[in-house]
C-alpha positions in Angstrom: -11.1 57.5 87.9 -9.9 56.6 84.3 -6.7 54.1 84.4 -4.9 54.1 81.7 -1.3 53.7 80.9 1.3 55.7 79.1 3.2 54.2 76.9 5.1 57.4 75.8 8.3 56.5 73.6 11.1 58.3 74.0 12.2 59.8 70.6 12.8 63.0 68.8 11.3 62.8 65.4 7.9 63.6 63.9 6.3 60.1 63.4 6.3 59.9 67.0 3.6 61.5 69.4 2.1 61.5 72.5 -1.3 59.9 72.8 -3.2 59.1 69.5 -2.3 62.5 68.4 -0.5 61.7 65.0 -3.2 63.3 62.9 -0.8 66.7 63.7 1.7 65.1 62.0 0.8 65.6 58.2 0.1 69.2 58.8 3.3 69.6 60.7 5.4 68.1 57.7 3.4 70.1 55.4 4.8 73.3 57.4 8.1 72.3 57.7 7.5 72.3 62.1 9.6 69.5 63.6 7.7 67.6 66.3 10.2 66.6 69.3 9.2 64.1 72.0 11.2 64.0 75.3 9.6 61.5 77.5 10.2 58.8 80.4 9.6 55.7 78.1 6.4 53.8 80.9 4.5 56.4 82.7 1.1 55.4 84.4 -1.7 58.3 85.0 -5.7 58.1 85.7 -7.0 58.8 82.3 -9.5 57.9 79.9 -7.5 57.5 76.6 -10.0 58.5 73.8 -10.9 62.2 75.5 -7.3 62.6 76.4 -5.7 62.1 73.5 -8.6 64.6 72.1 -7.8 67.2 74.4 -3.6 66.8 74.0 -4.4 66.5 70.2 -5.9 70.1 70.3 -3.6 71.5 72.0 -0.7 69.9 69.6 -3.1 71.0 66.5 -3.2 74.7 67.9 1.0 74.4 68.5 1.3 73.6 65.2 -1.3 75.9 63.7 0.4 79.0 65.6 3.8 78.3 64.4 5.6 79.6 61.3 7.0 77.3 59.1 10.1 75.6 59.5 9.4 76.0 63.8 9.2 73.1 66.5 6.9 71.8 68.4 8.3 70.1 71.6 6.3 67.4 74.1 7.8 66.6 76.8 6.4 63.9 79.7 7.4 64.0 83.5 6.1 62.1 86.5 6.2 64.3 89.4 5.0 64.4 92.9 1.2 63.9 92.8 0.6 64.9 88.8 2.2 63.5 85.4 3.0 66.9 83.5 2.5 66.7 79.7 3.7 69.5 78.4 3.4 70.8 74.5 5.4 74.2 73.7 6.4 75.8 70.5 8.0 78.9 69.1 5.1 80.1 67.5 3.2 83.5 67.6 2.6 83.3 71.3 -0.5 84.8 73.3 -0.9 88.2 74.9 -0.6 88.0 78.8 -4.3 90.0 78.9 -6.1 87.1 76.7 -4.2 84.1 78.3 -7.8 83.5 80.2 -9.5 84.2 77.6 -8.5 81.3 74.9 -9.9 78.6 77.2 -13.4 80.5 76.3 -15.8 78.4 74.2 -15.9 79.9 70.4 -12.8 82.8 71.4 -10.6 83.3 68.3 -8.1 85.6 68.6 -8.5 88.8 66.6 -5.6 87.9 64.1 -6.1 84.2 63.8 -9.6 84.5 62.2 -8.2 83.3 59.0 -7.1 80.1 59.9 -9.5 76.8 60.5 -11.1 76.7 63.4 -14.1 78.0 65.4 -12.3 78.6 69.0 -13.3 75.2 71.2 -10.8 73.1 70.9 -8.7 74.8 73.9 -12.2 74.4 75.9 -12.9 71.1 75.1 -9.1 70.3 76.1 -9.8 72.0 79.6 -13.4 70.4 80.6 -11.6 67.2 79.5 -8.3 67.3 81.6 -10.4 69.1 84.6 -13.2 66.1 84.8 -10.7 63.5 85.1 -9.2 65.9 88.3 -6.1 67.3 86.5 -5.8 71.1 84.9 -3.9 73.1 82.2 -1.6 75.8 82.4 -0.3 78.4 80.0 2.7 80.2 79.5 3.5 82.8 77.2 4.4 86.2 75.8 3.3 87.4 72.6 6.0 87.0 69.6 7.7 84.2 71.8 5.6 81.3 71.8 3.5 79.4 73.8 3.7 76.3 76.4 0.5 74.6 77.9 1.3 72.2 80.4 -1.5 69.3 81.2 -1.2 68.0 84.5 -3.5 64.5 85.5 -3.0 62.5 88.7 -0.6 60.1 88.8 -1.4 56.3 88.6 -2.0 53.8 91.2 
């Protein structure tokens, strides 16, 4: 297991993000895309902190990417049951039900994104991250409508 510790503020304003994931910020601000964070303000999970922030910071880095300018970019962070859910949505371009399996492929680009940075492995790094340290990913979203990928890792001790 990888104990770590949370220390998730709770606050609503672009200087503040989850993990060490605050190189999204500039490119955020340069888009005009608000970054909100709704959090419990201690949570505890098993997690190695340098490859999870990686993995949230690609997801967060895609959010912000995929969303037009002057859009939001919301994280939120629940405890639950037997997982802590980090969840990162937006109300950005959103993904086609048929290639929702599809962007957790190593080097897939969706057809109209090829202009933007990126070389499609940032969503599968952020999926063989969260799934060796026992959690998983989910995504949820229609095309024109934005996008939500929920991160799930075991709770804490």
């Amino acid at each position: 297991t990888f104990p770590g510790t949370f220390n998730l503020p709770c606050a609503s304003s672009s200087a503040v993000l989850v993990f060490p994931a605050g190189a999204a910020v500039p490119a955020a601000e340069k888009k005009g895309i608000r970054i909100c964070v709704d959090c419990e303000e201690h949570i505890e999970a098993d997690h190695d902190r340098k490859w999870t922030g990686e993995a949230i910071y690609n997801i967060l880095d895609n959010a912000v990417k995929y969303t037009r300018s002057g859009g939001t970019v919301q994280i939120r962070a629940a405890v639950q049951e037997f997982f802590t859910k980090i969840s990162i949505s937006d109300n950005g371009k959103g993904i086609a039900r048929e290639r929702q399996a599809l962007i957790f492929q190593r080097f897939y680009r969706e057809p109209e994104v090829h202009e933007e940075e990126g070389v499609g492995v940032g969503l599968y790094l952020a999926r063989e991250i969260i799934t060796r340290q026992k959690g998983y990913i989910e995504v949820r979203s229609e095309e024109g409508e934005g996008a939500e990928f929920c991160v799930y890792l075991p709770n804490g001790k």
